[in-house]
C-alpha positions as CSV (number, residue, x, y, z in Angstrom):
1,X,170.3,146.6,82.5
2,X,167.6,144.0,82.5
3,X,167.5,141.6,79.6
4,X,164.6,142.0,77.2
5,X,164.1,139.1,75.3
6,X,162.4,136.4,76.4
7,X,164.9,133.6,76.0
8,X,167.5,135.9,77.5
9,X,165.3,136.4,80.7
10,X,164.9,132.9,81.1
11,X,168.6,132.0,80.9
12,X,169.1,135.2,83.6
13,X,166.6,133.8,86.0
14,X,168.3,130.1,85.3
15,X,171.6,131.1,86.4
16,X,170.0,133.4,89.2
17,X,168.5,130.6,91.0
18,X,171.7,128.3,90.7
19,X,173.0,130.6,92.4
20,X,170.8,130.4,94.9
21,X,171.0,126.8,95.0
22,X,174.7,125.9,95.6
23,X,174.2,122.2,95.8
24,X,172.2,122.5,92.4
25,X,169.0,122.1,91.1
26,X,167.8,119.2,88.8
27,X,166.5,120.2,85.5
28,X,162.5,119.1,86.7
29,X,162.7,122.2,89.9
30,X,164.8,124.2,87.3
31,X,161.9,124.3,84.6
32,X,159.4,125.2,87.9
33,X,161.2,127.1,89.6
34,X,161.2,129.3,86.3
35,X,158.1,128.7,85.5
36,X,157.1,130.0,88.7
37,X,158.4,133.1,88.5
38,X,157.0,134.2,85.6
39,X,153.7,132.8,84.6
40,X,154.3,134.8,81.6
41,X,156.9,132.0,79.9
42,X,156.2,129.5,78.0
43,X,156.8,125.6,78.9
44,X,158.5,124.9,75.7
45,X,160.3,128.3,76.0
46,X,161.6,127.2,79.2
47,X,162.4,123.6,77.9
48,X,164.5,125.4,74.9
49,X,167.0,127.5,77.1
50,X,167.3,125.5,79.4
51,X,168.0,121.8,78.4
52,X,171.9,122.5,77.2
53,X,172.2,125.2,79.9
54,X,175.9,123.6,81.0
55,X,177.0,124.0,77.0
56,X,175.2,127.3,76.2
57,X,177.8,128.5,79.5
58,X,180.3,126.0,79.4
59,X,182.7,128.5,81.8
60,X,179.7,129.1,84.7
61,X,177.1,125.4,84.4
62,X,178.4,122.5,84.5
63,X,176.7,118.9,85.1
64,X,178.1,116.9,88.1
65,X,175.3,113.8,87.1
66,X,172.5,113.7,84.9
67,X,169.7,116.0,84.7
68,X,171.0,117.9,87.6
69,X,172.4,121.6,86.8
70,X,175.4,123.2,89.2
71,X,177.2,126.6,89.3
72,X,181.1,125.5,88.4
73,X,182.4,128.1,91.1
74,X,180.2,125.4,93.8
75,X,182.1,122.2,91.9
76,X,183.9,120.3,94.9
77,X,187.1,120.0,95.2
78,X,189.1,116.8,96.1
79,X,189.2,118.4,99.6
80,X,185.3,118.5,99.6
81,X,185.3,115.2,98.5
82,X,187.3,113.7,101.0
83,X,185.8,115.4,103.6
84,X,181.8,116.6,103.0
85,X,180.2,118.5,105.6
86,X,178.0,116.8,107.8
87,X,174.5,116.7,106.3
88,X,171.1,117.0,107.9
89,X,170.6,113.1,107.5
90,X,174.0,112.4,108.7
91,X,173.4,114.9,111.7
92,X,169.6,113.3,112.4
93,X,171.0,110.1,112.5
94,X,172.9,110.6,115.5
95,X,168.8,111.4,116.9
96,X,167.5,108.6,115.4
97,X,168.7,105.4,115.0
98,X,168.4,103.1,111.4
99,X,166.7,100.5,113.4
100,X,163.7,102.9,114.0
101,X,163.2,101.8,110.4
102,X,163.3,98.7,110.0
103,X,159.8,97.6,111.0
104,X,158.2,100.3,109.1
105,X,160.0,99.5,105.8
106,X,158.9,95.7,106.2
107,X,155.1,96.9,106.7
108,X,155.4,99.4,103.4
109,X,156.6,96.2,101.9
110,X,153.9,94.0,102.7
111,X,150.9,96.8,102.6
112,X,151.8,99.7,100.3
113,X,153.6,98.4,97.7
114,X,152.2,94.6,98.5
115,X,156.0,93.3,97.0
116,X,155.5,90.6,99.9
117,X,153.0,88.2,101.9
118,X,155.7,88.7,105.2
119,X,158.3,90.8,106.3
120,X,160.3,91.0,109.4
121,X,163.1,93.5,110.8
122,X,166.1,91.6,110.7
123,X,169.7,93.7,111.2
124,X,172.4,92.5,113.0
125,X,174.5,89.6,112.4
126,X,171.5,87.0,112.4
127,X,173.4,85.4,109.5
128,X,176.9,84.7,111.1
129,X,178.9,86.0,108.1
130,X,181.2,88.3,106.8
131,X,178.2,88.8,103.8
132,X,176.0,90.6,105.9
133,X,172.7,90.5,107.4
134,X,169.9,92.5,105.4
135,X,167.8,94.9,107.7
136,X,164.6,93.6,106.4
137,X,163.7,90.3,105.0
138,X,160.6,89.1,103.5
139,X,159.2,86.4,101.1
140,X,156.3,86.4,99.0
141,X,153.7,83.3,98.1
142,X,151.4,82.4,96.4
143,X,147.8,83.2,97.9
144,X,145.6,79.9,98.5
145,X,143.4,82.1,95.8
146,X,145.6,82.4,92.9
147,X,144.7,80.4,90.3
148,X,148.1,80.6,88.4
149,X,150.8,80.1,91.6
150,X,154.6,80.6,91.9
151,X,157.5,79.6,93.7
152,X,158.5,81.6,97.2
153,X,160.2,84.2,96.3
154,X,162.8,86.1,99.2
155,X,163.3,89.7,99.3
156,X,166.0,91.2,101.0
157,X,166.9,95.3,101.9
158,X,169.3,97.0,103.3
159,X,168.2,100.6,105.0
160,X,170.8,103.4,105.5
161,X,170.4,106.8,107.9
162,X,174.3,107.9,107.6
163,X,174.9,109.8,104.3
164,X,178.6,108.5,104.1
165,X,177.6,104.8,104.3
166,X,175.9,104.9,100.9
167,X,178.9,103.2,99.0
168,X,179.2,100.5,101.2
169,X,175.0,100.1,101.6
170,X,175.4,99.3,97.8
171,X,177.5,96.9,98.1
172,X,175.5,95.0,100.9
173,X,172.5,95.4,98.7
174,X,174.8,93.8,95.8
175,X,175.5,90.6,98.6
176,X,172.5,89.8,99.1
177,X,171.6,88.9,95.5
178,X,173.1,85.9,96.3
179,X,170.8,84.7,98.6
180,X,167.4,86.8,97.5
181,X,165.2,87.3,94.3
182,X,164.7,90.8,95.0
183,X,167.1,92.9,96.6
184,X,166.1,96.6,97.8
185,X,168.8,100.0,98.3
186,X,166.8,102.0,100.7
187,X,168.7,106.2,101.8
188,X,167.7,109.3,102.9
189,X,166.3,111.8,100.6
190,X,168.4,114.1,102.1
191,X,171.8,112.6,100.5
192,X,173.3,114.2,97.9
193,X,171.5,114.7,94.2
194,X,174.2,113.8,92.7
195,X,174.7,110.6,94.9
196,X,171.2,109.9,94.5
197,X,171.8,110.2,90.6
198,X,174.5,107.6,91.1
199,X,173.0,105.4,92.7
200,X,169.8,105.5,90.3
201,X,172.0,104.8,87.4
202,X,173.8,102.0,89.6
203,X,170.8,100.4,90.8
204,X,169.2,100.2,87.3
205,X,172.9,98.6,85.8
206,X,172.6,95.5,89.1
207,X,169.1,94.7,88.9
208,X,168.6,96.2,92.5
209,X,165.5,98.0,94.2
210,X,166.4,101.8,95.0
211,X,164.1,103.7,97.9
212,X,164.7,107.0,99.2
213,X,162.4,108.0,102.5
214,X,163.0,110.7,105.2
215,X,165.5,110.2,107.9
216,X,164.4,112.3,110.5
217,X,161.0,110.8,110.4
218,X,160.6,107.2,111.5
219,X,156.8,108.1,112.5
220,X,156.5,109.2,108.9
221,X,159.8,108.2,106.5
222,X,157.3,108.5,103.7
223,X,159.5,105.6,101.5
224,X,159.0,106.4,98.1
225,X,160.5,103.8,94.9
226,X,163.1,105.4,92.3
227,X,163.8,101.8,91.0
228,X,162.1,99.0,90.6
229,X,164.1,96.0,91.4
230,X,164.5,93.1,88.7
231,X,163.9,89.6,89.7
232,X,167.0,87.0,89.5
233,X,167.4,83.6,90.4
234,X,169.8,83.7,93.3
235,X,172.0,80.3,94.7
236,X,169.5,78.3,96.5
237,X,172.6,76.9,98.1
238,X,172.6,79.9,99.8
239,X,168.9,81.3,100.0
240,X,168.5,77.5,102.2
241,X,171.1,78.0,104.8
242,X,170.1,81.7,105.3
243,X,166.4,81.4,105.5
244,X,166.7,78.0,108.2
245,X,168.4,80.7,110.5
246,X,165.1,82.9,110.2
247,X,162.7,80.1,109.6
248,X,160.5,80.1,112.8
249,X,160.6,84.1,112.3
250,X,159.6,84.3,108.4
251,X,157.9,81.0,107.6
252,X,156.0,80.1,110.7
């Protein structure tokens, strides 16, 4: 039997498309995906059943990060943590490799989001150290124009393809705060929501840029920002001896 009230149809249709969404659905696609079924409910009405969905069913939803809704018969086990099934990032990457990205992510820099005057492609070991290398390096100055001008700032990122990597990307991104005013996260947008959420929440906590773009696409990785990285003053000790390894590349 069909429910009939309105708030119990909503709820039905909630749990209906969680089920048809294993991995889970964030409480944004929820709301539309509901909405879009019936153009009959209400916004609000939606908003009202479904914002506490995990405690109005405590023994069917629960939340695995925030905002993002999950049926608890699809929670992971420690198996399934130890060992996730190859995703379609992880799988791409074996097509494409993360160095495909580089050079576009240092011109998205530099032209979209204008965060620098110059960027280069870096990877590798071009530092010599255990630290790391970032994948893309850039600085900004002051234009000849600006009236008010500041000091060079250096802006470092470190790009990921592989969906397993993400842990350790983090902590590169963390190591190269030492060195750089800016430091960027950038990962596929097909990782894991509940990664992603991590990572957001991570990212906001360290000061530290977070990007997700497509990782099948390096014609088109379509980069778009989830944080926006905080300025730091970083050891200059550092930020020197790194950037005379790159000077004739960045500076010149």
């Amino acid at each position: 039997m069909q429910p009939t009230k309105v708030t119990e149809r909503i709820k039905a249709k909630a749990l209906e498309l969680l089920e048809q969404h294993p991995e889970g659905l964030r409480y944004s696609e929820l709301h539309a995906k509901i909405l879009e079924s019936d153009g009959t409910f209400k916004p609000n009405t939606i908003n009202s059943c479904i914002w506490n969905l995990d405690a109005t069913y405590p023994e069917m939803v629960y939340k695995p990060s925030k905002g993002l809704f999950r049926l608890l018969k699809n929670k992971p086990t420690d198996t399934d943590v130890l060992t996730p099934p190859p995703s379609v990032a992880t799988v791409a990457a074996s097509k494409v490799k993360e160095e495909d990205f580089y050079a576009p992510f240092a011109d998205w820099l530099k032209n979209d989001i204008e965060d620098v005057t110059h960027a280069i492609p870096l990877g590798g070991n071009k530092f010599k150290d255990k630290w790391g290398t970032p994948d893309v390096v850039g600085k900004r100055e002051s234009m000849r124009s600006d009236i008010i001008k500041g000091p060079t700032e250096i802006v470092s990122a470190e790009i990921k393809t592989e969906t397993f990597q993400l842990v350790t990307a983090f902590g590169q991104a963390c190591a190269y705060k030492l060195f750089s005013h800016r430091v960027y996260l950038v990962i596929p947008r097909q990782s894991q929501k509940e990664e992603i959420s991590r990572l957001d929440s991570l990212c906001q906590i360290f000061g530290i840029g977070l990007v997700t773009f497509d990782a099948e696409n390096p014609s088109t990785p379509d980069f778009r920002i989830q944080v926006r990285p905080a300025r730091h003053e970083p050891d200059l000790f550092y930020t020197n001896r790194n950037m005379a390894l790159i000077e004739r590349e960045l500076f010149s």
